[in-house]
N, C-alpha and C positions, 0 to 999 in steps of 0.2 A: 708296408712299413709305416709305423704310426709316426704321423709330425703333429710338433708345437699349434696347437689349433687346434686339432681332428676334433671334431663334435659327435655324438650319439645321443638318440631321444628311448628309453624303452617303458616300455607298460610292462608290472606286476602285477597279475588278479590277487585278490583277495579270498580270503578260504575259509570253510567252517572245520573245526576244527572238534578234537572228540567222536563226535556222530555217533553220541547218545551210549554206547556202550563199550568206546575206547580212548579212554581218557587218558592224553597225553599220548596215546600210539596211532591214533589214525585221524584222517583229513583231507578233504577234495577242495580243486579248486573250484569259484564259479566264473563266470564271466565279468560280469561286474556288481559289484564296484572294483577300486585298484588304483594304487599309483603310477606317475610317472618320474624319471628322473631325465634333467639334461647333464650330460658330461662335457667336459672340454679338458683334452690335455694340453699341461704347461711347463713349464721349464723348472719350476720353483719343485720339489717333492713333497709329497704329503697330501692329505684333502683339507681342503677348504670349501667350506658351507656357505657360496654364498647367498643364497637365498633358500627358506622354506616357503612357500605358498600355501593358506587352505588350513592353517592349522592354529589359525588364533594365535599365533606367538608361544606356542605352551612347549612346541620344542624344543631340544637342546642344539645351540647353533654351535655348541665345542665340539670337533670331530671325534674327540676320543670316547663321547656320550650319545653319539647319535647311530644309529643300526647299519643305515646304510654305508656312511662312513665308516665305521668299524670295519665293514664286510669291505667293502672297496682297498683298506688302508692294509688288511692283512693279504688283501690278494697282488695287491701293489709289491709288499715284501715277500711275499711268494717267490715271483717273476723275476723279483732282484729290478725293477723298472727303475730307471735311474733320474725319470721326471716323475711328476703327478696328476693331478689334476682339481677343476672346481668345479662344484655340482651345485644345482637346484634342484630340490623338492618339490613334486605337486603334491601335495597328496588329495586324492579324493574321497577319502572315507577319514571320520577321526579316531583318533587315539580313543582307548578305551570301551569299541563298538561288538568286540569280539570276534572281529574276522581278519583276526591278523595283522593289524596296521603295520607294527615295523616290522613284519615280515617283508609284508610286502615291499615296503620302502626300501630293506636290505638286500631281496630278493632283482629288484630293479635296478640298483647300484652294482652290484659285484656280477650282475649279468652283462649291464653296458660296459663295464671294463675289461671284462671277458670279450666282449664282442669286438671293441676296436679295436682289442690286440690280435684280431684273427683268429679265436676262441681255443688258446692254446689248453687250456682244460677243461676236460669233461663234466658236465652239472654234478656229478660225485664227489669230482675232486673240486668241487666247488663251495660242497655242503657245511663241510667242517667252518669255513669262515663265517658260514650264515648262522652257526651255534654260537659262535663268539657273538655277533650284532646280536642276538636275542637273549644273551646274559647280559651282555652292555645295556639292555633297554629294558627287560623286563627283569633281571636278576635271578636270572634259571635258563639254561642253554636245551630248550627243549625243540625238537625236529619238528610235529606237524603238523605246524602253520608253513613255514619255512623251506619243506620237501614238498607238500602239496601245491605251495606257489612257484618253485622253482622245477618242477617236475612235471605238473599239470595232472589232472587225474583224480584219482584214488589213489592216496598209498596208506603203505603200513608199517611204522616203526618197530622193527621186529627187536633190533639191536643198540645200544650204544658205546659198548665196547666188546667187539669191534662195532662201528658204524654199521646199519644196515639197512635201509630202504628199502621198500618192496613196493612194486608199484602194482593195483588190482585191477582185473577187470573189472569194467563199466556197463551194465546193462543198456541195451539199447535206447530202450522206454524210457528210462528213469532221469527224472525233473527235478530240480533243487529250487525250493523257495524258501528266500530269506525275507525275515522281517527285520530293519533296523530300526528302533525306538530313539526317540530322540533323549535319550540317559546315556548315564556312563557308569561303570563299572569297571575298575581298575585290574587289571590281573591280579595284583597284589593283594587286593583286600578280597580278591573272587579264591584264592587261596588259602586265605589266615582262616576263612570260614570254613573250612570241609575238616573231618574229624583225623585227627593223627594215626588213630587206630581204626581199620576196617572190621565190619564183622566176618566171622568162615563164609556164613550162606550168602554173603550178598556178594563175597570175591567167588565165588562157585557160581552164583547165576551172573553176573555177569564178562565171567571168561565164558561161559556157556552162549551166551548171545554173542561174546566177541568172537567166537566158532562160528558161530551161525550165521551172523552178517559174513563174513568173505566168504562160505561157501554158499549164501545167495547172490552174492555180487558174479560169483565163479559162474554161476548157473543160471542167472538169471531167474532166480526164483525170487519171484516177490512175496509170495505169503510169507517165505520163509525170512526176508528182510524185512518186514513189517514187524513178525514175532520177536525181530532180534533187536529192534530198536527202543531199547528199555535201559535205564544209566540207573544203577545202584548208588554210584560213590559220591558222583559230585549235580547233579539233575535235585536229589531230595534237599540239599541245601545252599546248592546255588540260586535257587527257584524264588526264593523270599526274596533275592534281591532284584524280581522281575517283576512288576507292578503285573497281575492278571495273567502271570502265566500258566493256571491253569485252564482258564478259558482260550486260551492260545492253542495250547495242545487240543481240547476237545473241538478245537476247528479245525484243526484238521484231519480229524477223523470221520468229522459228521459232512468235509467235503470231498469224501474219496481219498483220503491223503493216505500212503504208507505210513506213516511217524514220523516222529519229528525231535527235538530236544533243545535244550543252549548250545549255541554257536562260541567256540571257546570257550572262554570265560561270559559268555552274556556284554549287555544284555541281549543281541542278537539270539533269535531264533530259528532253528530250520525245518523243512518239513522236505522230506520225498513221496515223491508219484510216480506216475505212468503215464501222465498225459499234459501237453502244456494246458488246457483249457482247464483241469482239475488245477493245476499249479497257479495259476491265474487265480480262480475263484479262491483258493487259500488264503491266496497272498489280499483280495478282497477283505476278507473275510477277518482276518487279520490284525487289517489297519483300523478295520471300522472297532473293531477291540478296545485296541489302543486311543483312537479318537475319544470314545467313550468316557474314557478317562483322563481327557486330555494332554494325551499324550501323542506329538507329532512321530510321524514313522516314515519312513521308506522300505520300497520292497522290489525286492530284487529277482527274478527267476531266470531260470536257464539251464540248461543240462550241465552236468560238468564240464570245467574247461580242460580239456584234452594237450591244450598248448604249453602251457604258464607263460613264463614272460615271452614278449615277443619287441623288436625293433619295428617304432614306429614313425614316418616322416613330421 
């Protein structure tokens, strides 16, 4: 039974999102980076913000603007919960890096709420509120940033009406490295750039590779997820707004990398392998890129994270 007080700490990973030839319908998580959120239930209903961390001040502290709030505030009405509670923010990654931020943020709130009430719904029935926190914050209720971080994995936006997840296998081998630059790139304007109209042959080769990546996820064939990690629609003109990411991409090929593409919306980039020591030298390889041009980076590697959120002490 939840009383006046009861605390929870949880972690969300962070996700790349797309993966070069499913824009807007696929995305794994990684391990880190990722936020944290503290909860505390109180007497008063509603959420209250009181603190963000980590974010420079650039968040919104009104509940009805902020992701995780959002997601929390509709699961609260869900439940019919007759208190509420107040939340802190960490966040460890920022807005604008393309690995999801207020996913994650969203995905770490409406999981801790979930959880101190003895996790009366299932992460399904969880999902629809997390589309709400990602129109509230980025102004478009898209799944997969937000299924990847609250699922863990691989998944696959197959549906949105009805709702429909899919969650893929994961190859053994296979390595995810991210490069974070230290820019920013707003979804919004990573948006306004890509052309209103597709052409026929580039929506033909790229459902063609979006076939081809899950049946090498399925198989574990990596030639065949190599060949299929190629973005027609938004890769050709989100790319300008990555200072040198063609020299990005060409490292990782010349260091054994499967492919790689923009992370979201950028400017994050990602690369897969087969091995952490190739994912490693990438991730090297990479930064020293970026430095070049004086640009600061972080890099991130790890297999997929298999978990998503989890409660932490």
């Amino acid at each position: 039974m939840v009383k006046i007080g009861d605390k929870i700490k949880v972690f969300a990973p962070a996700t790349v999102a797309n993966v070069a030839c499913g824009f807007d319908v696929l995305g794994f998580a990684i391990d880190q980076p990722g936020d944290e959120l503290d909860l505390e239930i109180t007497a008063e209903k509603g959420v209250r913000i009181k603190d963000i961390t980590g974010d420079g001040g650039v968040l919104p502290r009104e509940a009805e603007k902020n992701s995780a709030a959002v997601a929390i505030l509709e699961f609260l009405q869900h439940i019919n919960a007759d208190f509420g509670c107040d939340i802190v923010i960490h966040k460890k990654m920022p807005s604008g890096s393309g690995l999801g931020s207020s996913a994650a943020s969203a995905v770490a709130g409406v999981f801790a709420a979930n959880s101190i009430f003895g996790a009366p719904l299932s992460k399904e029935e969880l999902l629809p509120f997390l589309l709400s926190a990602e129109d509230a914050a980025c102004g478009s209720a898209i799944a997969d940033n937000v299924a990847a971080s609250l699922f863990g994995g691989f998944i696959l936006v197959r549906s949105y009406e009805p709702l429909e997840v899919i969650q893929l296998p994961i190859p053994e081998k296979l390595y995810a490295t991210v490069i974070f630059p230290h820019l920013t790139v707003l979804t919004k304007e990573a948006r306004e750039i890509l052309p209103k109209e597709i052409p026929l042959k580039d929506s033909l080769r790229q459902s063609a590779n979006l076939g081809g990546l899950i049946i090498g996820l399925q198989t574990s064939d990596y030639g065949l997820i190599s060949r299929s990690l190629k973005d027609y629609i938004a890769e050709p003109y989100r790319s300008k707004l990555i200072p040198g990411f063609d020299d990005l991409k060409k490292a990782i090929t010349a260091n054994g990398g499967l492919g790689g593409s923009i992370s979201g919306s950028g400017p994050s980039v990602f690369a897969l392998s087969t091995d952490k020591d190739i994912a490693l030298k990438i991730g090297e390889e990479m930064a020293k890129i970026m430095k070049a041009r004086n640009i600061d980076s972080d890099i991130y590697v790890s297999k997929v994270n298999t978990q998503g959120p989890k409660v932490i002490e």
